[in-house]
C-alpha positions as CSV (number, residue, x, y, z in Angstrom):
1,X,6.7,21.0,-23.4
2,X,4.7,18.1,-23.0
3,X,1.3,19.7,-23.2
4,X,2.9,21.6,-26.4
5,X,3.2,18.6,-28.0
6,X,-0.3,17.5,-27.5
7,X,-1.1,20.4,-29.7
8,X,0.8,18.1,-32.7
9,X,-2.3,16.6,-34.8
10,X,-0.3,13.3,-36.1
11,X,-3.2,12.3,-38.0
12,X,-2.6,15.5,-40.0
13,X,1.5,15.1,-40.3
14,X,0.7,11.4,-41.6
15,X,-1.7,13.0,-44.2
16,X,0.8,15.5,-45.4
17,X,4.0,12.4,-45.3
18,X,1.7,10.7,-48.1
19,X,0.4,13.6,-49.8
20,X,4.1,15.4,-49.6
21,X,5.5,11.9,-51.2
22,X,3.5,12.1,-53.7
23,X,4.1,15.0,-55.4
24,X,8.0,14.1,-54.9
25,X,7.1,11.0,-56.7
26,X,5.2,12.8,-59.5
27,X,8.6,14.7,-60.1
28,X,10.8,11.6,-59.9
29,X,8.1,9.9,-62.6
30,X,8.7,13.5,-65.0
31,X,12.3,12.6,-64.5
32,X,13.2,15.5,-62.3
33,X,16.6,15.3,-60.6
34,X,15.9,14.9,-56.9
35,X,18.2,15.9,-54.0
36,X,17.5,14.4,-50.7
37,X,18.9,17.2,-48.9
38,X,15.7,19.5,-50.6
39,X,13.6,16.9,-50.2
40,X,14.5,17.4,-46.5
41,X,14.1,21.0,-46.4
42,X,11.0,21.2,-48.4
43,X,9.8,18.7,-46.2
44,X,10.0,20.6,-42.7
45,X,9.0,23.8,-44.3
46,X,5.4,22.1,-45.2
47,X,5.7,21.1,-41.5
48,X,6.1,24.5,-40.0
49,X,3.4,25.9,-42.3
50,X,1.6,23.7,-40.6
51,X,2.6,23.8,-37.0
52,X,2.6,27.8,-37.3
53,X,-1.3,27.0,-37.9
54,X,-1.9,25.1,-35.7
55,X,0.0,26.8,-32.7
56,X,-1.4,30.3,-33.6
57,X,-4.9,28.8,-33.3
58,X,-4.3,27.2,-30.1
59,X,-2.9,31.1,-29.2
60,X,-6.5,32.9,-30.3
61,X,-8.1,29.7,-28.6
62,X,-6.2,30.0,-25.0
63,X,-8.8,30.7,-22.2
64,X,-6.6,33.7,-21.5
65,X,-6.9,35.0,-25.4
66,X,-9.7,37.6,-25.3
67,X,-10.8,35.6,-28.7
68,X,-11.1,32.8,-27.5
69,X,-14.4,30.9,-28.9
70,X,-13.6,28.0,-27.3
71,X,-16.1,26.0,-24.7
72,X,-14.8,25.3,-21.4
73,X,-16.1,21.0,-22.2
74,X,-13.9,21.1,-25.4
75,X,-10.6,18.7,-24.7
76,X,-8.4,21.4,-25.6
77,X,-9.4,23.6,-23.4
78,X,-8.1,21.5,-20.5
79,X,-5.0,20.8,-22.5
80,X,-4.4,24.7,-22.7
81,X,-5.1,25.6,-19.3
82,X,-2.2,23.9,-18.3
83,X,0.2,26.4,-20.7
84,X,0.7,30.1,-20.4
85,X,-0.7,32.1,-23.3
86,X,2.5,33.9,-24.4
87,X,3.7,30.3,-24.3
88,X,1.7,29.4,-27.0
89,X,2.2,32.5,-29.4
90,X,6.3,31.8,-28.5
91,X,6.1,28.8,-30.4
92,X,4.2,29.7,-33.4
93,X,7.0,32.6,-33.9
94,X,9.5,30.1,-33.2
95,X,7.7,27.6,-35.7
96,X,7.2,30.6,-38.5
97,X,11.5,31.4,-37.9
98,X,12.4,28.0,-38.7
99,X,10.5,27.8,-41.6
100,X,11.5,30.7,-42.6
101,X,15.1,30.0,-42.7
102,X,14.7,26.8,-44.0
103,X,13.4,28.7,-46.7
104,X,16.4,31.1,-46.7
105,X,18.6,28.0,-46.9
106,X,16.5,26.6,-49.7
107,X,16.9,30.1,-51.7
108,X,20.4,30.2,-51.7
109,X,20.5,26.4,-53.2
110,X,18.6,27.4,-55.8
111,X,16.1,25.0,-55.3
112,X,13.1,28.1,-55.3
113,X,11.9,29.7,-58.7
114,X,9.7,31.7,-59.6
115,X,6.4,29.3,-59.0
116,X,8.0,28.1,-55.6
117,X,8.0,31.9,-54.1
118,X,4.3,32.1,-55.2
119,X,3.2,28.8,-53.9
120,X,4.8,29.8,-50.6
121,X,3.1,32.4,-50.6
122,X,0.0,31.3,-51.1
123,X,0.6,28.5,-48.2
124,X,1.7,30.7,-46.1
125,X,-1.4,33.4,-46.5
126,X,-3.9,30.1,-46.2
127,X,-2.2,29.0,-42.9
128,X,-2.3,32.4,-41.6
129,X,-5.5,33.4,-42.2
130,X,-6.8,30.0,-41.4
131,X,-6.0,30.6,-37.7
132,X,-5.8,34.1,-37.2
133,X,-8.5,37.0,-36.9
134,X,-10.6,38.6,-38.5
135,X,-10.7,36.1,-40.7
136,X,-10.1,32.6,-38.8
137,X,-11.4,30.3,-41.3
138,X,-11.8,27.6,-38.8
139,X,-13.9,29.3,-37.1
140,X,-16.6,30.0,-40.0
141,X,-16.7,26.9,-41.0
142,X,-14.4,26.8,-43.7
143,X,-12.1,24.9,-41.7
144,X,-11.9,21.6,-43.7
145,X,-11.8,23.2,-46.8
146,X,-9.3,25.4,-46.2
147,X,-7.3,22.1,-45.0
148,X,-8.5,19.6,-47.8
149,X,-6.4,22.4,-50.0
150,X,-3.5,22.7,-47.9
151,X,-2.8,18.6,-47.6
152,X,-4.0,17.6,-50.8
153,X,-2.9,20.5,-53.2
154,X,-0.5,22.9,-51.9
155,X,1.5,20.3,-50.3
156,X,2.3,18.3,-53.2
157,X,2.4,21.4,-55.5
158,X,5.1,22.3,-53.0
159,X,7.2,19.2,-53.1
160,X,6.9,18.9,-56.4
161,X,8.2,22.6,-57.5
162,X,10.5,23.0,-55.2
163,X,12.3,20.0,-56.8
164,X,13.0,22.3,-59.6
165,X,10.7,20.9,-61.8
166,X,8.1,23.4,-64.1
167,X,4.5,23.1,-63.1
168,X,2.2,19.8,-65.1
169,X,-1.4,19.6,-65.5
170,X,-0.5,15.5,-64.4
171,X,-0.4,17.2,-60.6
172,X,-3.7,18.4,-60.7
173,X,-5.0,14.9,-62.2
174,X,-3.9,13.0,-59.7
175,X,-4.6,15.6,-56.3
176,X,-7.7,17.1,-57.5
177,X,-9.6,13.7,-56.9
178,X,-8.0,13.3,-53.1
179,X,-8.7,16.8,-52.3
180,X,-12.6,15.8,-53.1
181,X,-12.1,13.0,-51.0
182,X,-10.3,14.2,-48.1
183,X,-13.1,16.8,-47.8
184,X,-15.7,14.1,-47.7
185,X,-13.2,12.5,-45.0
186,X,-13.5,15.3,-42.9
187,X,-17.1,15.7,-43.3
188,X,-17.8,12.4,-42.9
189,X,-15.5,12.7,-39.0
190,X,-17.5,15.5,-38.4
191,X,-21.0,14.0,-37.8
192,X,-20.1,11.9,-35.4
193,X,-19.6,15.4,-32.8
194,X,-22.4,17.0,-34.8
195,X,-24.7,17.2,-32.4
196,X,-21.8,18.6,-29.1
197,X,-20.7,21.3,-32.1
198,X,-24.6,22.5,-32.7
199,X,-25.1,22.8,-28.9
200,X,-21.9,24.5,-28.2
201,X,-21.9,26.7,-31.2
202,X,-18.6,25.5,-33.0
203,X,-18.5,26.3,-36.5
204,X,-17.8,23.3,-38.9
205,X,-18.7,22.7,-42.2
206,X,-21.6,20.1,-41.3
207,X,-23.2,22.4,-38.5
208,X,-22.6,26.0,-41.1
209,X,-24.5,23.5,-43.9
210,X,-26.4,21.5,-41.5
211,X,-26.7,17.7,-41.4
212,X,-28.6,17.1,-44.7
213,X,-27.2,19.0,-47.1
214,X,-23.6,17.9,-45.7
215,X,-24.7,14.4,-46.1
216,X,-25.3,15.5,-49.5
217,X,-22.3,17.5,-50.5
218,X,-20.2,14.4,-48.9
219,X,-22.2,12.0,-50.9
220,X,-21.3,14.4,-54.3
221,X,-17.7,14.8,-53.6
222,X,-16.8,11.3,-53.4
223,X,-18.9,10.7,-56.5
224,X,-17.5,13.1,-58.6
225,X,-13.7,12.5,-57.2
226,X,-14.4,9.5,-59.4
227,X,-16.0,11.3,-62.1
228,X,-12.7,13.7,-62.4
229,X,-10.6,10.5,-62.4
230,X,-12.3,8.6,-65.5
231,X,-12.5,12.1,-67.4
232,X,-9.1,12.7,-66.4
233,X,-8.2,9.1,-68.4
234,X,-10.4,10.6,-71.7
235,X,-8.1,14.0,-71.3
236,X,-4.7,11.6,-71.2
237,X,-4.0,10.6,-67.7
238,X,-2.1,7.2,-68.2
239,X,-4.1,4.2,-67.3
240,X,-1.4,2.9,-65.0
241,X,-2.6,5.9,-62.9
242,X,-5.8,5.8,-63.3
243,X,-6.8,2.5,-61.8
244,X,-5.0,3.0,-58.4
245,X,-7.3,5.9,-58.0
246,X,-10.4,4.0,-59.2
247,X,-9.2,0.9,-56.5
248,X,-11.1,3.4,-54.3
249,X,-14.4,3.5,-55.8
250,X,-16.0,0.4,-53.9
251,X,-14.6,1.5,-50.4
252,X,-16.0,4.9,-51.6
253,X,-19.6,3.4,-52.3
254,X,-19.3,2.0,-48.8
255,X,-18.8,5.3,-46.9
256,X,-21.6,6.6,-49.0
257,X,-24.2,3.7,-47.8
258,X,-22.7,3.8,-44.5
259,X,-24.0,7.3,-43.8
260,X,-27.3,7.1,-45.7
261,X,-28.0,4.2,-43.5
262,X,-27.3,6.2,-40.0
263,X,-29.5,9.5,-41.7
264,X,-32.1,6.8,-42.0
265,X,-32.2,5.8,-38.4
266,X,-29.8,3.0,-38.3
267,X,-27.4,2.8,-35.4
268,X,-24.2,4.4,-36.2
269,X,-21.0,2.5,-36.5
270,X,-19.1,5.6,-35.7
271,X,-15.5,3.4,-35.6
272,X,-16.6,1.8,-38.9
273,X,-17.5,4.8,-40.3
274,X,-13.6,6.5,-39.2
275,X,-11.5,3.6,-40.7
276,X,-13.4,3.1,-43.9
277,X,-13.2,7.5,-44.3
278,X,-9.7,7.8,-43.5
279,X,-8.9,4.6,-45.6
280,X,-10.3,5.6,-48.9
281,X,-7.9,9.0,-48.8
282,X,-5.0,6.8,-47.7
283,X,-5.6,4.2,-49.9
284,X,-6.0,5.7,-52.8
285,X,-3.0,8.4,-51.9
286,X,-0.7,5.6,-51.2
287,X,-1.7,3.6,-54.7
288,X,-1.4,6.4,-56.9
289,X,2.2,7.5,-55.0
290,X,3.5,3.8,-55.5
291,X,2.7,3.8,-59.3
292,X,4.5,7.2,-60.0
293,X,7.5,5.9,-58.2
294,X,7.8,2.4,-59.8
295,X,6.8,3.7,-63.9
């Protein structure tokens, strides 16, 4: 059980707790009636959607799987060594079941319409297919954008139509800039292992792309997260949300300079480089949930 649980990324649930608050908050600011009790359930379905991922990755990655891509130096092959393969695949069923009847449950409270079944759907095919073959999106370096969707779009989406409420272009104003930006997150974690990935022939984004044009695609993404946000304001997005987001944009200048400054020989702050990534999403995720809650 306990080397289970060391297949939990928390980093990952705390990114979904903000990102699923969110779109909870966006439906409490549209004046949506909320039940705590859906709230709840929605909750732990976006958790097994998650899990079921995550589990029936470690499942194809188990030195025992005869798909296994993963390097004997990688930490979690040590981790899964120490747990028999079927395991593994046990609790990704286990994981899919409880989601599965919390979505049952969730049916017969009529808190799923029409948009709800499709956006399960959807999340459920993207968590699949992210971890399972042929496909296995992680492992063609598709990975963090697969993910960047999942936390920063479907889960919101999710929270926020399962509430009952009909779908609002203000949804995609205010997650289409942190999708942007958790995808330069991850990019931005991922040249720090860049060169153990390239040796060992993991798949990411940065080594599919290589280092360069990575550095330039993260470079882009943050810029024009910023971009959507002040055309968003010209299109109507209400000031009061607006600013929270654009709070962001010197800490986002920052992670910019930081890595043109390692690309140009500088030593790298790797530690620096981690806070300031992961506190533009969180920042700016936490600013814009605080002002649909309180307006």
């Amino acid at each position: 059980m306990r080397t289970l649980l060391k297949l939990i990324n928390l980093r990952l649930l705390g990114a979904i707790l903000f990102t699923f608050v969110l779109g909870i908050g966006a439906a409490h600011h549209l004046g949506v009636r909320l039940n705590f009790l859906d709230i709840l359930l929605v909750f732990l379905v976006c958790i097994c959607l998650v899990e079921m991922r995550d589990f029936l990755a470690a499942y194809y990655d188990h030195p025992e799987s005869p798909w296994t891509t993963l390097h004997r130096d990688d930490e979690l092959y040590a981790v899964l060594r120490k747990v028999k393969l079927p395991l593994v695949l046990q609790a990704a069923l286990l994981i899919l079941t409880t989601g599965a009847v919390l979505t049952v449950i969730l049916v017969f409270r009529k808190a799923v319409n029409i948009y709800g079944v499709v956006l399960l759907g959807v999340s459920l095919l993207v968590c699949f297919f992210s971890a399972t073959p042929p496909i296995r999106f992680e492992k063609k370096g598709y990975g963090e954008l697969v993910e960047s969707i999942l936390v920063a779009n479907l889960v919101p989406s999710l929270a926020f139509i399962l509430q009952g409420a009909q779908w609002h272009i203000l949804l995609i104003m205010v997650t289409l800039p942190l999708t942007l930006i958790y995808l330069a997150m991850k990019i931005a974690l991922s040249f720090e292992n860049f060169g153990y990935e390239l040796s060992h022939g993991n798949r990411s984004i940065t080594t599919r792309m290589g280092w360069r044009r990575a550095l330039q695609l993260h470079n882009l993404l943050i810029l024009f997260a910023f971009i959507l946000v002040g055309a968003f304001f010209l299109l109507g997005l209400p000031w009061g949300f607006t600013w929270p987001l654009l709070l962001g944009l010197p800490l986002g200048v920052y992670q910019i300079i930081q890595l043109q400054q390692i690309a140009a020989g500088a030593k790298p702050g790797w530690v620096l480089l981690k806070w300031t990534s992961i506190g533009l999403f969180f920042a700016m995720t936490y600013l814009v949930t605080i002002s649909l809650w309180i307006r």
